[in-house]
C-alpha positions as a Markdown table, in Angstrom:
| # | Residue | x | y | z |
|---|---|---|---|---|
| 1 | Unk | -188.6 | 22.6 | -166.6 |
| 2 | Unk | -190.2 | 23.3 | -169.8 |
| 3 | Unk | -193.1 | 24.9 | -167.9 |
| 4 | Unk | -191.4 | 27.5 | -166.8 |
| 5 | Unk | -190.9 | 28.8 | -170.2 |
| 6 | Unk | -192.2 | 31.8 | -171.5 |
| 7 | Unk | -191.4 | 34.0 | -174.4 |
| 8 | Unk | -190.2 | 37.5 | -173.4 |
| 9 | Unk | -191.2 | 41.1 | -174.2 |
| 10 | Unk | -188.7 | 44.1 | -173.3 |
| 11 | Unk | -189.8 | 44.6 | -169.5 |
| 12 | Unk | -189.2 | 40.8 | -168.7 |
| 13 | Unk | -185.9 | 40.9 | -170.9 |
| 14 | Unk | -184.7 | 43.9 | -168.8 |
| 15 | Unk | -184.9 | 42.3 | -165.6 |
| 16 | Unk | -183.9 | 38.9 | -166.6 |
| 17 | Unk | -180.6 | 40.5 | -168.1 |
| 18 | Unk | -180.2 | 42.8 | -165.0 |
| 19 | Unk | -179.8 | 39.3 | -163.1 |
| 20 | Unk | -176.6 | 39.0 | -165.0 |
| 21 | Unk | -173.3 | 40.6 | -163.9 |
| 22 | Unk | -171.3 | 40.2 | -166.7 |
| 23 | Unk | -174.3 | 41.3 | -168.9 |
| 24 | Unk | -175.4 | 44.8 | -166.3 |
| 25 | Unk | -171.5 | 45.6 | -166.5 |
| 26 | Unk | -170.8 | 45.4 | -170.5 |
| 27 | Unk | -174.8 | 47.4 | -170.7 |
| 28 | Unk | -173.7 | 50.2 | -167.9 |
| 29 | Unk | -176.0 | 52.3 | -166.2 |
| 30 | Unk | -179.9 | 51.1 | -164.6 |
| 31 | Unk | -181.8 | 48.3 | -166.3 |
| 32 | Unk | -184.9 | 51.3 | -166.4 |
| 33 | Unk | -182.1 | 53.0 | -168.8 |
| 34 | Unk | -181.7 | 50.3 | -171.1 |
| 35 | Unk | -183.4 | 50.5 | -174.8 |
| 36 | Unk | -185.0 | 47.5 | -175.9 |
| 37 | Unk | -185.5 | 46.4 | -179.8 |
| 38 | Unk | -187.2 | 43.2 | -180.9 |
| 39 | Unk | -185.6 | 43.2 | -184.1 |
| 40 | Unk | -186.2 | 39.1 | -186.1 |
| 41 | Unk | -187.1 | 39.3 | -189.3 |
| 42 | Unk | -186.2 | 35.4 | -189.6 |
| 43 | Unk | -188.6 | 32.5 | -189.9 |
| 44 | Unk | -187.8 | 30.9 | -186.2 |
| 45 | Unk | -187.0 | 33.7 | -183.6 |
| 46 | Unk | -187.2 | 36.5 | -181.0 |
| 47 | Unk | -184.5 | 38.9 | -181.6 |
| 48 | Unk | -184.0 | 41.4 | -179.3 |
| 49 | Unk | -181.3 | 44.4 | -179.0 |
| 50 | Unk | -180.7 | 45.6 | -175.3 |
| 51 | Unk | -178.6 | 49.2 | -175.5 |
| 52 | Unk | -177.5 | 50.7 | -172.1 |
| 53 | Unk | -175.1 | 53.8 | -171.7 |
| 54 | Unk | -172.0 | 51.5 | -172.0 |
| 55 | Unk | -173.1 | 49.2 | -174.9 |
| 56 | Unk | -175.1 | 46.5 | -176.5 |
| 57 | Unk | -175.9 | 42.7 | -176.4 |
| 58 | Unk | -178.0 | 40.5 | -178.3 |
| 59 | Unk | -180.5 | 38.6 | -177.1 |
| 60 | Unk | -182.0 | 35.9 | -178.8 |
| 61 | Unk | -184.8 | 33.5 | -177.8 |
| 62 | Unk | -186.5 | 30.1 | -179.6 |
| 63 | Unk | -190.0 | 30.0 | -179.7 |
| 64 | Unk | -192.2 | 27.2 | -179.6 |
| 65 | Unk | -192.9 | 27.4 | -183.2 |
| 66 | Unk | -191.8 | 28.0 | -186.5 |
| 67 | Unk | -192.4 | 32.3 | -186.3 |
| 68 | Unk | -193.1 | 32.3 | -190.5 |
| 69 | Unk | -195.9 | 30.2 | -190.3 |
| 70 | Unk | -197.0 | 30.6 | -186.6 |
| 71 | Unk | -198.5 | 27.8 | -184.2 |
| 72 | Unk | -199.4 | 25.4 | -186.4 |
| 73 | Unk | -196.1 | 24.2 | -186.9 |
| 74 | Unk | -194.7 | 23.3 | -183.2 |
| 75 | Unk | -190.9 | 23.2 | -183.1 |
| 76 | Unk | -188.7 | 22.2 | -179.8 |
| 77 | Unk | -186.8 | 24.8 | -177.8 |
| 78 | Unk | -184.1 | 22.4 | -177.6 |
| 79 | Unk | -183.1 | 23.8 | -181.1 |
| 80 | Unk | -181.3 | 26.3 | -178.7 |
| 81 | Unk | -179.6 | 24.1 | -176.9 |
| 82 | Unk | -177.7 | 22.6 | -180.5 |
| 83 | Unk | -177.2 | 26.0 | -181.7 |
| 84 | Unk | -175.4 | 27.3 | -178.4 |
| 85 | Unk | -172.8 | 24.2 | -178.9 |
| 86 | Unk | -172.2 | 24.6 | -182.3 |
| 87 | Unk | -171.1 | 28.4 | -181.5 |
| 88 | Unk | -169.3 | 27.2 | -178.8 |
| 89 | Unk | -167.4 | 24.8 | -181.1 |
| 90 | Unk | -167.3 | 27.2 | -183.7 |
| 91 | Unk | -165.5 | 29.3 | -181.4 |
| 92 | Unk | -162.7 | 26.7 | -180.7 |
| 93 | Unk | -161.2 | 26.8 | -184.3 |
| 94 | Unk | -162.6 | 29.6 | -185.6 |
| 95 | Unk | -162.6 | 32.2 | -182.8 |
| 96 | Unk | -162.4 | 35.5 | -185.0 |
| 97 | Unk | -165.0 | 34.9 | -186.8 |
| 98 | Unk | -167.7 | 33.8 | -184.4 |
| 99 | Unk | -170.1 | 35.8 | -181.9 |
| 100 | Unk | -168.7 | 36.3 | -178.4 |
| 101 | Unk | -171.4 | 34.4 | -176.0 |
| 102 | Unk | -171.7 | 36.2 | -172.7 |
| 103 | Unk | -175.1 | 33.7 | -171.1 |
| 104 | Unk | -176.8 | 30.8 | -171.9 |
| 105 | Unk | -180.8 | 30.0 | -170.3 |
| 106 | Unk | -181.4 | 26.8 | -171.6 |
| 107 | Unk | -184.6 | 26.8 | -169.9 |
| 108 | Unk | -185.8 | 29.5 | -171.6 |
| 109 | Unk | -184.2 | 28.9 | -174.4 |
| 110 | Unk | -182.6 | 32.1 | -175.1 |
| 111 | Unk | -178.6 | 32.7 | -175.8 |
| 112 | Unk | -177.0 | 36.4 | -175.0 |
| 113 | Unk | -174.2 | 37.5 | -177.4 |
| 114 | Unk | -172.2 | 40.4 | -179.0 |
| 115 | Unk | -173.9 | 43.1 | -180.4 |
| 116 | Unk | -172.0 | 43.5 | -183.8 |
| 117 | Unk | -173.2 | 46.8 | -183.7 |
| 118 | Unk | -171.1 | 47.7 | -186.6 |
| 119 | Unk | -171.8 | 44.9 | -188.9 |
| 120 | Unk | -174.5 | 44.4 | -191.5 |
| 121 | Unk | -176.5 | 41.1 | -192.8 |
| 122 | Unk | -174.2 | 40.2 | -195.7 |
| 123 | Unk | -177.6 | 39.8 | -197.2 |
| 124 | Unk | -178.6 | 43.4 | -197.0 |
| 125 | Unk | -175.6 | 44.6 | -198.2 |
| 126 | Unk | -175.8 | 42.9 | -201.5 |
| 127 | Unk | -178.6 | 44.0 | -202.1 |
| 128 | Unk | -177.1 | 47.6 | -201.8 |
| 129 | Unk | -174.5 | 46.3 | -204.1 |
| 130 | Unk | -171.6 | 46.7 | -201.6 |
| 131 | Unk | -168.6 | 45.1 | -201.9 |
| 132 | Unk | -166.9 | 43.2 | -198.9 |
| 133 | Unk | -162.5 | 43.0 | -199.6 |
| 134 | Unk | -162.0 | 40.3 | -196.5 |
| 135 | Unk | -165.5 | 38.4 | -197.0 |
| 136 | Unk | -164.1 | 35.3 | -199.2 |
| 137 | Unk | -161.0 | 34.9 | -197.6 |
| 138 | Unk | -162.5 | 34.8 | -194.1 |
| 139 | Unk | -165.4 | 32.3 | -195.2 |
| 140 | Unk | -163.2 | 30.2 | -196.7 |
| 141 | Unk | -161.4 | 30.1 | -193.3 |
| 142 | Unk | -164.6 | 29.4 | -191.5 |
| 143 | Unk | -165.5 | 26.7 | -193.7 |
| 144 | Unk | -162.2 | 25.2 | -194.0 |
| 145 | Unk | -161.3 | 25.3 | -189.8 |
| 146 | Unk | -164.5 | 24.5 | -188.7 |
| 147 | Unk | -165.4 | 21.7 | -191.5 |
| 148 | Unk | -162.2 | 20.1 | -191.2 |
| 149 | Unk | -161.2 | 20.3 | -187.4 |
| 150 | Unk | -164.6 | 18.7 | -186.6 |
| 151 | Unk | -164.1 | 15.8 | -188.5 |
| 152 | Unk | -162.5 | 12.3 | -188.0 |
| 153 | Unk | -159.6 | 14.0 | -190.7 |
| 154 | Unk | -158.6 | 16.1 | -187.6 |
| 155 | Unk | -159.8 | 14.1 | -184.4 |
| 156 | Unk | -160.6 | 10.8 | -182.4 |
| 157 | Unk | -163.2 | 8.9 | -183.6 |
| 158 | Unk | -164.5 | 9.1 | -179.6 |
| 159 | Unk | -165.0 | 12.6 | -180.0 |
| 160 | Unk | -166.4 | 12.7 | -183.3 |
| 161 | Unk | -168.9 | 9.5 | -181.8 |
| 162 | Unk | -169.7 | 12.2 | -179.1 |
| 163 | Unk | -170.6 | 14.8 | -181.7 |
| 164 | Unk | -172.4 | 13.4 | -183.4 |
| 165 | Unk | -174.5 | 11.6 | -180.6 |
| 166 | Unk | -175.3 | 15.6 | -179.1 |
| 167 | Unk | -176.2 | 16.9 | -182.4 |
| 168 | Unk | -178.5 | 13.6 | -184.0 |
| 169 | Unk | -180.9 | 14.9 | -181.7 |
| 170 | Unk | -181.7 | 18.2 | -183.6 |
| 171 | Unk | -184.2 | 16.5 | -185.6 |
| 172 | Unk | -187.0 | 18.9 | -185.9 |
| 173 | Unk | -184.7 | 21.3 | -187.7 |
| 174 | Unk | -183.0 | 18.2 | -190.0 |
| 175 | Unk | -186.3 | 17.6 | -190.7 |
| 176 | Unk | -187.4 | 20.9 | -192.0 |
| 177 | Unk | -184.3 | 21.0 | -194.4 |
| 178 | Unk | -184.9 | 17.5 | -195.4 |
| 179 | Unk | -188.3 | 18.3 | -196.7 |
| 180 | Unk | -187.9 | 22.3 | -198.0 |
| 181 | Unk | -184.8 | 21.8 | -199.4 |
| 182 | Unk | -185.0 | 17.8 | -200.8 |
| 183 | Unk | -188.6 | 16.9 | -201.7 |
| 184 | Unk | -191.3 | 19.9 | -201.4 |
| 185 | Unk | -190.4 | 21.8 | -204.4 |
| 186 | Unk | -190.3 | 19.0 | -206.7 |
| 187 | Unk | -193.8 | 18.0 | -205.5 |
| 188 | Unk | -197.2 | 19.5 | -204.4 |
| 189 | Unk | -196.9 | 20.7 | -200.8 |
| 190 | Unk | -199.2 | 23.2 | -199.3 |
| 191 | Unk | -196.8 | 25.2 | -198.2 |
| 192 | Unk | -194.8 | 25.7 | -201.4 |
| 193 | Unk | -195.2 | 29.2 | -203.2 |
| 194 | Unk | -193.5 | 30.9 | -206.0 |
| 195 | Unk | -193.6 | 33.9 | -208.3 |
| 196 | Unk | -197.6 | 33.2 | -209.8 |
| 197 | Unk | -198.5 | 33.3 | -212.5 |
| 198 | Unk | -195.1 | 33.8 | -213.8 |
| 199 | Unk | -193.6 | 30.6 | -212.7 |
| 200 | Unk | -196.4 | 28.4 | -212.7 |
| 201 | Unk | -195.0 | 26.7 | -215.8 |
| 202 | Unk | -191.5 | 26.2 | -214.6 |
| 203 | Unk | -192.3 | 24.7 | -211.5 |
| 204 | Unk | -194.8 | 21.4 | -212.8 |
| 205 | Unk | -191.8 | 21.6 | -215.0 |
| 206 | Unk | -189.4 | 20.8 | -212.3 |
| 207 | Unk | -191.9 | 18.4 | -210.7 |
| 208 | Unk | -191.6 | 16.2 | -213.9 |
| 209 | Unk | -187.9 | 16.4 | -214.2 |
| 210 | Unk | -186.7 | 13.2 | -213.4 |
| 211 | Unk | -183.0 | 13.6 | -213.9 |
| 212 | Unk | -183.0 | 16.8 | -211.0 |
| 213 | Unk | -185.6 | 15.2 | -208.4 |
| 214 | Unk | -183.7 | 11.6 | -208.5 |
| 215 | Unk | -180.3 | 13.7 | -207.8 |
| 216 | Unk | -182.0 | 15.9 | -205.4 |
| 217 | Unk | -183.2 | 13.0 | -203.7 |
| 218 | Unk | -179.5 | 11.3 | -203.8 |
| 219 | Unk | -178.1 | 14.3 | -202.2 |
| 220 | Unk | -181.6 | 13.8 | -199.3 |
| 221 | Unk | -179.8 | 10.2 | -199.0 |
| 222 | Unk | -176.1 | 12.1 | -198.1 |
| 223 | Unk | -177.4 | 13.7 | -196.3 |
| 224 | Unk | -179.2 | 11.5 | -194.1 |
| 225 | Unk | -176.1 | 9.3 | -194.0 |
| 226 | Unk | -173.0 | 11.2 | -194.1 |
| 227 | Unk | -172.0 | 12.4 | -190.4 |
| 228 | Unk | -168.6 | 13.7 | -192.0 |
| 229 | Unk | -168.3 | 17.0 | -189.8 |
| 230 | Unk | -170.2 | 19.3 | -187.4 |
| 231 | Unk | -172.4 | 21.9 | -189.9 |
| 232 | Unk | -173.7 | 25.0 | -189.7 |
| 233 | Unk | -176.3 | 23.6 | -191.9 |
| 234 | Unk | -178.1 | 27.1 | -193.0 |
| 235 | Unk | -174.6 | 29.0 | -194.1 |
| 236 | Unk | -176.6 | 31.7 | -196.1 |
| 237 | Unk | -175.8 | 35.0 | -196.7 |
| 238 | Unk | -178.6 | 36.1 | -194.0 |
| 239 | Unk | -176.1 | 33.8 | -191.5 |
| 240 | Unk | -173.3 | 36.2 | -192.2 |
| 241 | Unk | -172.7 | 39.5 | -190.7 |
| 242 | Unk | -170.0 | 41.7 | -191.7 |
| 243 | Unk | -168.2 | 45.1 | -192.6 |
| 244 | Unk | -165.2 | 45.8 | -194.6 |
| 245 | Unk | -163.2 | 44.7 | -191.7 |
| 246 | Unk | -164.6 | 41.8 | -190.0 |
| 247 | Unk | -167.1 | 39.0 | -190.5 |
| 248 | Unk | -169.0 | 36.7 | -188.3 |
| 249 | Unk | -171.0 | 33.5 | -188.7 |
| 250 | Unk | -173.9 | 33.4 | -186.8 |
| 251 | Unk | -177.3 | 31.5 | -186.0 |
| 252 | Unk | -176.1 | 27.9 | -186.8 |
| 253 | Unk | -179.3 | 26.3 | -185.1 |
| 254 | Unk | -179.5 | 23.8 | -187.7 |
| 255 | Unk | -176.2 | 22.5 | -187.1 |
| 256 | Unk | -175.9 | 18.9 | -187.3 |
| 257 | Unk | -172.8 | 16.2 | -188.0 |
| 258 | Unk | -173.4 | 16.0 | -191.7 |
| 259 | Unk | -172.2 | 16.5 | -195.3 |
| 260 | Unk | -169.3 | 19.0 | -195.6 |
| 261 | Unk | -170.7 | 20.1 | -198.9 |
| 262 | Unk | -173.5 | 20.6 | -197.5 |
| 263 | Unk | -172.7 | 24.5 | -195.9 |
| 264 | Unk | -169.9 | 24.9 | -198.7 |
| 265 | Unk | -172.9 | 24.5 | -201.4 |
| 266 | Unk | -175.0 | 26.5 | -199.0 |
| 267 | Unk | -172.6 | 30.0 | -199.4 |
| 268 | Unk | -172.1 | 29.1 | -202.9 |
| 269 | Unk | -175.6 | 29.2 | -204.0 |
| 270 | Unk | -177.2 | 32.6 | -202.2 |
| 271 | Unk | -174.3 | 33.9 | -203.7 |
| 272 | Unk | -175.8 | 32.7 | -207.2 |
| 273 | Unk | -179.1 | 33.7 | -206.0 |
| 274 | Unk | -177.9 | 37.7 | -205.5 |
| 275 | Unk | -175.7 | 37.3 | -208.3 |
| 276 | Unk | -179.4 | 36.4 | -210.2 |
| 277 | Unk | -181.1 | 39.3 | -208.2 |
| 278 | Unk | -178.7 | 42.2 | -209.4 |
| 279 | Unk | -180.8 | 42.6 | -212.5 |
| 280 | Unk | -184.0 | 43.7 | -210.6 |
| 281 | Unk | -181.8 | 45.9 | -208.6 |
| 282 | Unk | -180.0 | 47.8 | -210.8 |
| 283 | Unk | -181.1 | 51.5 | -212.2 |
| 284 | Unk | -180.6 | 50.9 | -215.7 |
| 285 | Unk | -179.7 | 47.3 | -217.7 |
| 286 | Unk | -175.7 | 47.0 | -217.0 |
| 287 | Unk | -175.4 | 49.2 | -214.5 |
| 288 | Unk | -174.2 | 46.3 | -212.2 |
| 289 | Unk | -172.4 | 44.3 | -214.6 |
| 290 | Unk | -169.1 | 45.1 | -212.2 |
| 291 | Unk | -171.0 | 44.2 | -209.0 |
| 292 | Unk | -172.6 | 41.4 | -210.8 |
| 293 | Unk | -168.5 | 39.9 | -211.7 |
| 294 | Unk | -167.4 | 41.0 | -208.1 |
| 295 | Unk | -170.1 | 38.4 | -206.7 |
| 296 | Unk | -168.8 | 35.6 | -209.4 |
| 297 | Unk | -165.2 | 36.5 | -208.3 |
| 298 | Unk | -166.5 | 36.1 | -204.6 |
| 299 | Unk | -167.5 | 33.1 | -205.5 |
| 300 | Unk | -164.3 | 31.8 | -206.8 |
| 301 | Unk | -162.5 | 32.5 | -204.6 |
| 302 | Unk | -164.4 | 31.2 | -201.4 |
| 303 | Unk | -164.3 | 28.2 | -203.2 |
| 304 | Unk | -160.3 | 28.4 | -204.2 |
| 305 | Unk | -159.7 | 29.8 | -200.6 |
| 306 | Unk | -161.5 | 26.7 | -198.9 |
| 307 | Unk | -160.1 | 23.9 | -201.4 |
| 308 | Unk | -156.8 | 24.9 | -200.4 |
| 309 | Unk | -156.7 | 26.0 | -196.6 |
| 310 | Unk | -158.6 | 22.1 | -195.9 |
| 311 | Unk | -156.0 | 20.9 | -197.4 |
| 312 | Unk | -153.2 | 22.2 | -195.8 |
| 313 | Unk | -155.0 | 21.6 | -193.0 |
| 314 | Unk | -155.4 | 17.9 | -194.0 |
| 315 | Unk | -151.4 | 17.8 | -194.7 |
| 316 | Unk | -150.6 | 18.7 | -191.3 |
| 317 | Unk | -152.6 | 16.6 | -189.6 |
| 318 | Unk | -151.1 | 14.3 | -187.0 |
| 319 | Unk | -153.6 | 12.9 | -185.0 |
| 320 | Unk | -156.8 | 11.9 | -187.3 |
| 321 | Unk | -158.1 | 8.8 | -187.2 |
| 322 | Unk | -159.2 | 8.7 | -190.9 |
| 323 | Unk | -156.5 | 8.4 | -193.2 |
| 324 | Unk | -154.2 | 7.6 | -190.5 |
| 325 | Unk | -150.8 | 9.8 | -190.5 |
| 326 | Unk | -148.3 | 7.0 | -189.4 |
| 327 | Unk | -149.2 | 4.9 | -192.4 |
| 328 | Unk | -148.0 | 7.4 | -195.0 |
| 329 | Unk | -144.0 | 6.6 | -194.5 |
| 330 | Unk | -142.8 | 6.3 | -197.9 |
| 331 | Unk | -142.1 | 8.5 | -200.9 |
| 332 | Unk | -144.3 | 6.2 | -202.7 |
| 333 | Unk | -147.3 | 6.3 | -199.9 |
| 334 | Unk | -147.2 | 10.3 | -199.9 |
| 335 | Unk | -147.8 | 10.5 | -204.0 |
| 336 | Unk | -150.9 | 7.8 | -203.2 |
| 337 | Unk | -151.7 | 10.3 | -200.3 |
| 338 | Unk | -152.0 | 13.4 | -202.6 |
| 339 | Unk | -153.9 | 11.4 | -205.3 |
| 340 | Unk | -156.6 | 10.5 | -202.8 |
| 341 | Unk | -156.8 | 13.7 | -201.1 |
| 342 | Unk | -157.4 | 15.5 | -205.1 |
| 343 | Unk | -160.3 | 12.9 | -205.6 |
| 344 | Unk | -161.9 | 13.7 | -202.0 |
| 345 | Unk | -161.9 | 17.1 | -202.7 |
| 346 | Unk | -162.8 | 16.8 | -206.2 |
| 347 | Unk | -166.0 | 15.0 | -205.0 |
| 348 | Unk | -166.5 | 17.7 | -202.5 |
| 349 | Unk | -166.2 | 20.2 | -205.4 |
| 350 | Unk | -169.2 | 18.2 | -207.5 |
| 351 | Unk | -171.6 | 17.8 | -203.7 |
| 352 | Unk | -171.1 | 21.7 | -202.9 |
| 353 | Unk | -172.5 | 22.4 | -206.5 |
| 354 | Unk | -174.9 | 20.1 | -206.0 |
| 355 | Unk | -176.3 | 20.9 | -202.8 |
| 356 | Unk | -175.8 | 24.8 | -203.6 |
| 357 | Unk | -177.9 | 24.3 | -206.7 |
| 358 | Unk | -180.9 | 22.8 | -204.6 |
| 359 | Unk | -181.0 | 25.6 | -202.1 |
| 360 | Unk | -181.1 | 28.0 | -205.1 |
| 361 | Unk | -184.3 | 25.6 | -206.2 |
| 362 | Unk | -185.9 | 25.8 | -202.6 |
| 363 | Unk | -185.6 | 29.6 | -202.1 |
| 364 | Unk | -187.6 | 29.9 | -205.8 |
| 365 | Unk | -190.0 | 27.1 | -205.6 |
| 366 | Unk | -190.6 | 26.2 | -201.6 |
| 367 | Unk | -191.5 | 27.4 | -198.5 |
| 368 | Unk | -189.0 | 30.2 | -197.0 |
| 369 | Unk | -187.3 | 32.6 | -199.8 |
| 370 | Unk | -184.5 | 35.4 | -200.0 |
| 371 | Unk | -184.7 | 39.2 | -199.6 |
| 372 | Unk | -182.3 | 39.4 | -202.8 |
| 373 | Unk | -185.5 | 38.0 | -205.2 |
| 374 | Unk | -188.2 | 39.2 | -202.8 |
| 375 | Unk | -187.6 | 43.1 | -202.4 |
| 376 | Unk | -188.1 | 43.3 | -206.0 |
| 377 | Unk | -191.3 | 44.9 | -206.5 |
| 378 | Unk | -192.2 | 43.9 | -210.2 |
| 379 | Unk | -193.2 | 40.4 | -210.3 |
| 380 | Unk | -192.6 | 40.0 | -214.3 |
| 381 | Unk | -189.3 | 41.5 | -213.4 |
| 382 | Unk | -188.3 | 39.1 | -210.2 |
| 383 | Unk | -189.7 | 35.9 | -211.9 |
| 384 | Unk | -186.9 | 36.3 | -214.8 |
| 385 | Unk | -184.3 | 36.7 | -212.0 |
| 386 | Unk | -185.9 | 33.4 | -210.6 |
| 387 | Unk | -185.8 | 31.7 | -213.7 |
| 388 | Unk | -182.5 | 32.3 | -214.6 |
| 389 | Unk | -181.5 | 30.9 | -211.1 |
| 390 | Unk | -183.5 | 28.1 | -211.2 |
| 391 | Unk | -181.5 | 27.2 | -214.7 |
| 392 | Unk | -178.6 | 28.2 | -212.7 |
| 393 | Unk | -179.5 | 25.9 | -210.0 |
| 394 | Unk | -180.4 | 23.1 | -212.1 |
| 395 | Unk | -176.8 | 23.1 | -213.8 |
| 396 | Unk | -175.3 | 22.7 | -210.7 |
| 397 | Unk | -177.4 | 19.8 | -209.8 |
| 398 | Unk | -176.8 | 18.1 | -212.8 |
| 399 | Unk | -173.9 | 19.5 | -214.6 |
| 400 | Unk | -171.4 | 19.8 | -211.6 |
| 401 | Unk | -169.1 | 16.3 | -212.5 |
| 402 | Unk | -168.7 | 18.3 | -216.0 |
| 403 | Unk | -166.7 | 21.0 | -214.7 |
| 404 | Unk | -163.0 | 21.2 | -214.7 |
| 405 | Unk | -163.6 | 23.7 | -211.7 |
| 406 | Unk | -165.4 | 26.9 | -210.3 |
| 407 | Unk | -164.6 | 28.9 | -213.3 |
| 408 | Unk | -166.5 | 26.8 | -215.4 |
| 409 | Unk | -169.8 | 26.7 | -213.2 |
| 410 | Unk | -169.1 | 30.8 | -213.1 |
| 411 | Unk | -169.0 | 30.3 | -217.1 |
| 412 | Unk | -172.0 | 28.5 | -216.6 |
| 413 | Unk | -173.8 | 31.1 | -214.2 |
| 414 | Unk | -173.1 | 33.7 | -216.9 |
| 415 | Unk | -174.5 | 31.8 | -220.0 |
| 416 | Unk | -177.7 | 31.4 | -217.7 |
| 417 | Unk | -178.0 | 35.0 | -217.6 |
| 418 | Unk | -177.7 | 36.0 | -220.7 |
C-alpha cells in the first residue's frame, strides 16, 4: 500500500480532488478552473489551497520526512492517520471549534478540510498586535471539553484502553517532542541553534543548570507515563486559526493520550513567548505596553476559563470511572470530593507552568522556533526578547508550586521584562 504513495503537485491534486463529489460540488465549476496554492510554511507538511468558482478546501498531505530539515530525518505517513482521529474526536465535544473534514486518503496520507478562508494564524496576528475578544474563552472551552471528555473523569476505562492503544502508536512524533522539547536544549545536539553570539552564554548556562534539566526531565518522565487524556500535543499559537468571531484548532498530528498539562502549558507559554516578542515589534519603546497587558490578560483568563469549565464538567459527571460518581452519597463525601478535585487542579495548575515554561526553552535554545522571535530582524534586539523568555520560562519550571495562581506567574512574566 505504502508504494503507491506519492507526494502531489497541483495537476495531480486537481484530479485526485475531482474524484471526489462532495469535494467537485463545495469547489464548483471544472477541475481545469480550479486555483491551486501550496501554501506550508510548517516543519512537517504539504499544504495546499484548491479555489474553484464556488469555494475553497484545504488540502493537506504528510511527507515522508521531517520538511525543516529534509530527507535525512525519515518520519511515517501514518502520522496522518493519528491526526485525522484526533480531529475526528475533537469534533465530538468540541464541534465549533474544530475544522470540518470533507475526505480522508490514508494511503496517501493526505486529509481534505475547510478552507477557513476568513481566519488568520493566531500566530500572525500577534505579531500584528491584533486583539482577538472570543480567543480565551473559546480555548479554554477547547481545552476544557476535549481534555476532560477524553479522559477516564468522563468515560469507560474500555474506551479510554482503546485510545490510548490507537494513539501509543504515534511514536515518531512523541519522539520528536520527547527529545526537542525534554533533553536537546539542555545538551549539545547538532541540531540545536539559537541567537549566536548573543546567547551563547545563556545556553552552556542552561546546560549546567541542574535544578531546570532534572525538572525538565521529570516532566520527560510525565510525560512518558501519564496517559490521562487524548492531546493535541503541539497546542501553539501557529495550531490556532481565528478572527474576531470564530476560532479553530487545527493540525493535532502529535496527538497522543498523555499529560493534560501538557497542551494547557503549551497555549500558555507561546503566549509568553509573543508577550516576550512585543518589544522587537513595536515602533517606539512602550508603544505596546496595552497589547503587551491584553496578551497577559489572555493569558489569565484561558487559564481561569479552563480551571473552571473542567470542573463543572467534572461536577456533572455521571458515568466516569475515575472518581466514581455513586460513591460520593453523603454531605460529608461531597466536601472530601471538592477538596480533592482543588488539589488535582491545583497540580494541573503547577504541570501547565511547567510544561509551558519548557516549550518557551525549546523554541529559544532547540531545533524548530517561533515567527514571534524570528521576524525580528536585529539579532541584539531579538536575543534580549529571548532572554527575557528564557528567565520567563525558567520561572515557570521551577517557580510554578510558589504561586498562589496565574496572576502571580503574570507578576512574574512582568518582573522578567523589566
Amino acid at each position: 500500500m505504502a508504494s503507491a504513495y506519492a507526494a502531489v503537485d497541483g495537476a495531480r491534486l486537481s484530479s485526485i480532488l475531482s474524484k471526489l463529489p462532495e469535494v467537485g460540488a463545495k469547489l464548483g465549476g471544472q477541475p481545469a478552473e480550479w486555483r491551486v496554492r501550496e501554501v506550508g510554511d510548517g516543519n512537517l507538511n504539504l499544504v495546499f489551497i484548491v479555489e474553484g468558482p464556488a469555494g475553497g478546501v484545504v488540502v493537506k498531505q504528510a511527507l515522508p520526512y521531517v520538511r525543516l530539515v529534509g530527507e535525512s530525518w525519515p518520519l511515517p505517513l501514518e502520522r496522518s492517520w493519528f491526526e485525522y482521529n484526533a480531529l475526528v474526536e475533537h469534533a465530538r465535544y468540541a464541534p465549533r471549534l474544530t475544522p470540518k473534514i470533507f475526505h480522508f486518503d490514508r494511503e496517501q496520507a493526505m486529509i481534505v478540510m475547510e478552507y477557513l478562508s476568513s481566519h488568520l494564524i493566531m500566530r500572525k496576528g500577534l505579531i500584528r498586535g491584533v486583539e482577538y475578544p472570543r480567543f480565551a474563552a473559546d480555548i479554554a472551552e477547547f481545552l476544557a471539553e476535549t481534555l476532560f471528555n477524553t479522559s477516564v473523569l468522563a468515560g469507560s476505562a474500555a474506551e479510554h484502553k482503546r485510545r490510548v492503544e490507537l494513539f501509543a502508536r504515534n511514536i515518531e512524533l512523541c519522539r520528536i517532542t520527547e527529545d526537542l522539547v525534554f533533553t536537546d536544549p539542555y545538551r549539545e545536539a547538532p541540531l540545536n541553534r539559537w541567537t549566536r553570539p548573543h546567547l551563547d552564554a545563556d545556553k552552556r548556562a542552561f546546560e549546567k543548570d541542574s535544578a531546570l534539566k532534572i525538572a525538565a526531565q521529570a516532566r520527560k518522565y510525565q510525560f512518558l507515563t501519564a496517559a490521562q487524556a487524548l492531546i493535541h500535543g503541539d497546542l501553539h499559537t501557529g495550531s490556532i486559526m481565528l478572527n474576531e468571531s470564530d476560532t479553530r484548532v487545527i493540525d493535532p498530528e502529535f496527538a497522543f493520550v498523555g499529560p493534560i498539562g501538557f497542551d494547557v502549558g503549551a497555549v500558555i507559554g507561546n503566549l509568553y513567548l509573543a508577550y516576550c516578542a512585543q518589544e522587537g515589534h513595536e515602533s517606539s519603546p512602550g508603544a505596546r505596553d496595552p497589547y503587551r497587558q491584553w496578551i497577559l490578560d489572555q493569558i489569565a483568563a484561558v487559564w481561569t476559563g479552563f480551571h473552571d469549565r473542567f470542573l463543572a464538567l467534572w461536577r456533572k459527571a455521571k458515568q466516569g470511572e475515575a472518581y466514581v460518581a455513586g460513591l460520593v452519597a453523603s454531605p460529608q463525601d461531597e466536601a472530601a470530593m471538592e477538596a480533592e478535585r482543588a488539589r488535582f487542579m491545583r497540580k494541573l495548575f503547577e504541570e501547565s507552568l511547567a510544561f509551558g515554561g519548557l516549550k518557551m526553552i525549546r523554541r529559544i535554545l532547540g531545533l524548530a522556533h517561533v515567527e514571534d522571535l524570528e521576524s525580528i530582524a536585529d539579532p541584539a534586539k531579538r536575543a534580549v526578547c529571548e532572554r527575557k523568555a528564557l528567565a520567563i520560562g525558567r520561572e515557570l519550571v521551577l517557580g510554578g508550586a510558589a504561586f498562589s495562581g496565574i496572576a502571580d506567574a503574570n507578576a512574574a512574566a512582568k518582573a522578567a521584562r523589566a
